[in-house]
N, C-alpha and C positions, 0 to 999 in steps of 0.2 A: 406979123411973122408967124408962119407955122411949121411946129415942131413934127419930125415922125418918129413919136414915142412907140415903144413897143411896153406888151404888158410883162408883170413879174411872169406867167407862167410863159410867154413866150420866151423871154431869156435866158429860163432854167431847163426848158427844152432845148434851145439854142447850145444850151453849155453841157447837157448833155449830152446830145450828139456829137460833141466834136471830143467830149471823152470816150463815147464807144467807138469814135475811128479812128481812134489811137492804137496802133498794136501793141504799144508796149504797156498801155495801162489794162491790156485785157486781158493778159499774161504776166503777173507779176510777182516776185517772190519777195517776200517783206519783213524783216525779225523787227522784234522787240518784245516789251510785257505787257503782259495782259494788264488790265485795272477796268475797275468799274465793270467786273464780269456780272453778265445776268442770264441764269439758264430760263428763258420764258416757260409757262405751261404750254407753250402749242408746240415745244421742242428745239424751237428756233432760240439759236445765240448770241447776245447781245454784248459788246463789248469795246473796249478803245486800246488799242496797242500803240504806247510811248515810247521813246527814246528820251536820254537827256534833256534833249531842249524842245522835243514836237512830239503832238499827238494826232491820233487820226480815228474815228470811229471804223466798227466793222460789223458785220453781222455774219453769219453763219446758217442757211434756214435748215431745217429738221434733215431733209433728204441725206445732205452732205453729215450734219451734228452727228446722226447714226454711226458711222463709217469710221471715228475718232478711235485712235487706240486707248486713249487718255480723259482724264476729266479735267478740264482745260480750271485754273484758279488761278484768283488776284496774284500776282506778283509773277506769276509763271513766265520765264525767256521762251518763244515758239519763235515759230517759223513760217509764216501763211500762205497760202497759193490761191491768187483767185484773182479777181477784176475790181479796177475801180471806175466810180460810173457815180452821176448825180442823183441824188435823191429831190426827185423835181419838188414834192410839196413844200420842202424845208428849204429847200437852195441849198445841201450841201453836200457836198462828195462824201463817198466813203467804200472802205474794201467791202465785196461781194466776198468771202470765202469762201474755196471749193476745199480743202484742207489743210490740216494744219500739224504741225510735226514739234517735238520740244525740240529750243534751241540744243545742238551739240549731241541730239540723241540720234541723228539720221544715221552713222554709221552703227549705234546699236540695234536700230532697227532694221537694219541690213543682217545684222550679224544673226540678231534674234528670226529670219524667216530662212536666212540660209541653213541654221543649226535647227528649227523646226523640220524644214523637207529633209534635211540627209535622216533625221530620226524616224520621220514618218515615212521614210523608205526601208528604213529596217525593220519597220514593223515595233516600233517604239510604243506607239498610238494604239494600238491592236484590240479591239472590245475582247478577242478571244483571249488576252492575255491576263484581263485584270481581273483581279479574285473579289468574293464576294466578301461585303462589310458585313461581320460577326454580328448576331440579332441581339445578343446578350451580354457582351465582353463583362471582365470582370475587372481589367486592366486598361487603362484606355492612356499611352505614350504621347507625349506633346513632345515636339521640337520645337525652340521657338525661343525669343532672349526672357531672360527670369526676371525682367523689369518690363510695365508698361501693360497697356488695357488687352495684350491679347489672350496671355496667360487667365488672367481676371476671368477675362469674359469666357474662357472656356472655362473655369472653374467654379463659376456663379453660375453657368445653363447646366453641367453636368451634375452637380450635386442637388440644382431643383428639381431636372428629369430622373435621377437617381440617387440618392445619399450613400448607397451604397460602393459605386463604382471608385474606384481608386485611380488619381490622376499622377501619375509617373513623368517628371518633367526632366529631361534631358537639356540644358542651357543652353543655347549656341548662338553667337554671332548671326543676323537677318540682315547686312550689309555691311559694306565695307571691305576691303581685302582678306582674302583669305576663308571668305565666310563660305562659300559654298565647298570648299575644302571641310571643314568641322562640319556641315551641313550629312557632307557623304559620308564621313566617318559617324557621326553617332547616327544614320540609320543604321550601318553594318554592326554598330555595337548593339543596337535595338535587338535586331536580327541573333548577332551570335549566343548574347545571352538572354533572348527570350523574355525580354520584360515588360510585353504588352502582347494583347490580342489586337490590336488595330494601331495604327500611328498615325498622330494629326502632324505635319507640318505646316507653318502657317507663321504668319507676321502683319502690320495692321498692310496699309495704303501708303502709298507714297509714289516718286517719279519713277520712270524705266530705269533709270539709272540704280535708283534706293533699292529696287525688284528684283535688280540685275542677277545678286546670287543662285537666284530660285528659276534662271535659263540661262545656268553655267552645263554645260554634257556633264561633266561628275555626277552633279545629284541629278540628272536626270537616269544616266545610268544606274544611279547607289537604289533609286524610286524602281527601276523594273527590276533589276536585281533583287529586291526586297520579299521574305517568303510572307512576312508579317502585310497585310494590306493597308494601305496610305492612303490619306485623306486629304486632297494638298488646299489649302484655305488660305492662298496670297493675295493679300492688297483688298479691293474692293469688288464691288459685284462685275464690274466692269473691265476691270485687271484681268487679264489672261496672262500666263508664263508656261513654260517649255513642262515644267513640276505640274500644273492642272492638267497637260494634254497625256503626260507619265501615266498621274498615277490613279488609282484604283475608281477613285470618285472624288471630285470637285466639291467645295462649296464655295459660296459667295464669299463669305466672311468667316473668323474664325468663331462665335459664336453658332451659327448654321452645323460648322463643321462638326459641333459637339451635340446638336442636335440631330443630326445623324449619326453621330458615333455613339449615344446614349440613349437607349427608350425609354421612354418616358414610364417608369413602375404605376404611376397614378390613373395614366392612361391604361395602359395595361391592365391593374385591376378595375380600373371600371369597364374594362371589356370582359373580364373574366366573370362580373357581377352581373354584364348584360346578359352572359352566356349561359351564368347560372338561374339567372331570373327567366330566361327563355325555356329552357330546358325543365324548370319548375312548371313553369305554366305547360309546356307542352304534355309533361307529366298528370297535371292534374288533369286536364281535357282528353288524356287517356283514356285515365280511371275515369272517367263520368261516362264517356260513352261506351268503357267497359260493362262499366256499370246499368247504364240505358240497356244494353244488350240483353245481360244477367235479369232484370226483371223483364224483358220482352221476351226470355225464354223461360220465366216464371209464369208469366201470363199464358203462355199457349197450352192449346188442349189437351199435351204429349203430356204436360203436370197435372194440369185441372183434373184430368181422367184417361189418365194413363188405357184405362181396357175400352175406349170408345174406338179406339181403331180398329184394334182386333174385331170389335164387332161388326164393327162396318166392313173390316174385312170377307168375317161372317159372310154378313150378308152380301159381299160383291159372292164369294163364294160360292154360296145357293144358288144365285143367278146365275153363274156359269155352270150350273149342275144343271140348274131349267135347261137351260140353252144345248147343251148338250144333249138332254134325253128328250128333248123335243126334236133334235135334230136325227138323233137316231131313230128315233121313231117313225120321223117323216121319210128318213134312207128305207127304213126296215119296210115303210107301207108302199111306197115306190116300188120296192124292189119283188116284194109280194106280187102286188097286181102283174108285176112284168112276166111275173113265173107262172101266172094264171092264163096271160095271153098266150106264152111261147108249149103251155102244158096244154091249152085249148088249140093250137094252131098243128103242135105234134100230136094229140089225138085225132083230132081231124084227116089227118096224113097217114094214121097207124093202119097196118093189114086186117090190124084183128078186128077194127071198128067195120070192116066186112062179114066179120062173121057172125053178127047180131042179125045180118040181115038172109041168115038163111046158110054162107058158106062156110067151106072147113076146110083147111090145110094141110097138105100132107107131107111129114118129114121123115125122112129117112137119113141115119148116123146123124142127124140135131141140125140137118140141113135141107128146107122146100124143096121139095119135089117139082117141077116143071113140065118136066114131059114124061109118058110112060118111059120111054126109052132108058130111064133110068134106072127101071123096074126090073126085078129079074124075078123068075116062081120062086117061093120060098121067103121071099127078103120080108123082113119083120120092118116095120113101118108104123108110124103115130100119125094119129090123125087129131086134128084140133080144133075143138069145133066152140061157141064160143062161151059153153059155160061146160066145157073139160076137155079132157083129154083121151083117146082110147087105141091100144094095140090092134094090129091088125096081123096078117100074114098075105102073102101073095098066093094064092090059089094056084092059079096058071099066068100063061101068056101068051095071050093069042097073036 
């Protein structure tokens, strides 16, 4: 007799497939609670969501984990949305989830992005509106209930980063009715009598619901309203509320909060130690190479011997004296010879160098004579001949 067995992996393929052509398991919306939650390190979430009498494994991988408003814990009512489908190695179904919502919180989570946009339409959100946190306060205001590790924790980091700082606790209700009422009223009492340089509001972790006062509009309004600057430190690193997007500056937690609302003095003087020690050394590397300077203008010759320049002065001196009466000299013997040629060129040229050679000139009123015609009987006349001079008269005229 022969059997046509199929293998385990073909049937958990088999049974796979006919879950993903289900439309209604590809799409499906699921409550119950969480247990056996596991956050993996690769970010993926591992978990099995019960009812009464059934249970069902689930995963969650990182993509979708990110996008959570909540940090999903054992016992939590949610609400999941995603597919279910076989996991063929194991042979067993289980939800794919694309996210996931707390049971009975879906209409506050409506309420909480309605009352975000109409805010951040008014300019609630506004970087240009929020004042800057004080470097130094002397006062530092906590809103927040007078019981439980919030209080604590901001008064164990602010008194390690400063012992000096003085923590002013205003008590108020962090959930339950009415609480974001007393919430808006002691910041405006913060405010009217001035009894802090900064104000933390803050309370630990807990569901949307536990959150709920801290994105009530009151204290969001009472937060911009506020002249003092606010610190708002709600729930977990994770927790965002309507009061983080308000006010001045966020922090994670309310320990964080007080570490920005407090500088750390130890820190601070060891900056002021570094600055002194910088500025010391800078100082002595001054002076040294003040100093390097001060004997390299010991050492120069302006000290050693003070009259060596003048003398070399001196002597640049004398040289330009040379230079000069040589130069004159050699003008003066140029200019000689030139007066000997233009004196031997105008002699050569002169009338009288004819009268060595026998003639003589005749002037009448201190002007040569040329032609007789110029001559008349009588007329007194010089004759020049060329070793003197001698009067004459005119006789006649023929």
């Amino acid at each position: 007799m022969k059997y046509n067995a199929v293998t385990v992996t073909q049937l958990n393929k088999y049974l796979k497939d006919r879950f993903d052509e289900d439309e209604n398991l590809n799409a499906i919306l699921v409550k119950g609670e969480i247990s056996n939650f596991k956050n993996h390190y690769t970010g993926h979430l591992y978990f099995t969501l019960k009812d009464e009498n059934s249970l069902i494994k689930c995963i969650m991988f990182k993509s979708y984990a990110e996008k959570l408003a909540f940090k999903p814990k054992d016992g939590m009512k949610v609400m999941v949305f995603g597919s279910v489908s076989v996991f063929e190695r194991d042979g067993v179904y289980q939800i794919y989830a694309k996210s996931m919502l707390e049971d009975g919180m879906g209409d506050l989570h409506e309420q909480f992005e309605q009352l975000k946009a109409k805010l951040e339409k008014e300019g609630l959100f506004d970087e240009l509106h929020k004042k800057p946190i004080p470097l130094y306060p002397k006062v530092v205001g906590v809103l927040t209930s007078q019981t439980g590790a919030v209080i604590r924790d901001i008064i164990n980091v602010s008194t390690r980063r400063n012992p000096n700082v003085y923590i002013r606790l205003l008590p108020v209700p962090v959930q339950g009715p009415g609480a974001a009422e007393q919430i808006a009223e002691k910041i405006k009492v913060m405010n009217e009598q001035k009894l802090a340089d900064v104000l933390i509001i803050g309370r630990g972790g807990g569901s949307l619901e536990d959150l709920w006062p801290f994105n009530e509009e009151i204290v969001a309004r009472a937060i911009y309203e506020s002249e003092l600057p606010i610190i708002s430190a709600v729930g977990h690193e994770t927790d965002f509320t309507i009061a983080d997007f308000v006010a001045d500056l966020r922090a994670p937690t309310p320990s964080a909060a007080a570490e920005l609302a407090v500088p750390d003095v130890y820190e601070l003087k060891q900056k002021i130690n570094n600055y002194q020690n910088r500025y010391r050394l800078a100082l002595k590397k001054k002076i040294e190479l003040m100093k390097l300077r001060y004997e390299k203008c010991m050492k120069s010759r302006i000290f050693t011997d003070p009259t060596r320049k003048i003398k070399d002065n001196y002597i640049l001196v004398d040289t330009y004296v040379k230079r000069l009466e040589n130069r004159i000299r050699n003008i003066k013997k140029d200019k000689h010879t030139k007066f000997l040629e233009l004196a031997t060129k105008l002699d050569t040229m002169s009338p009288l160098k004819t009268l060595t050679r026998g003639y003589s000139l005749v002037e009448k009123d201190n002007k040569i004579v040329k032609s007789v015609k110029q001559l008349k009987e009588n007329d007194e006349i010089n004759i020049r001949f060329y070793d003197g001079d001698k009067k004459a008269k005119i006789l006649e005229q023929k």
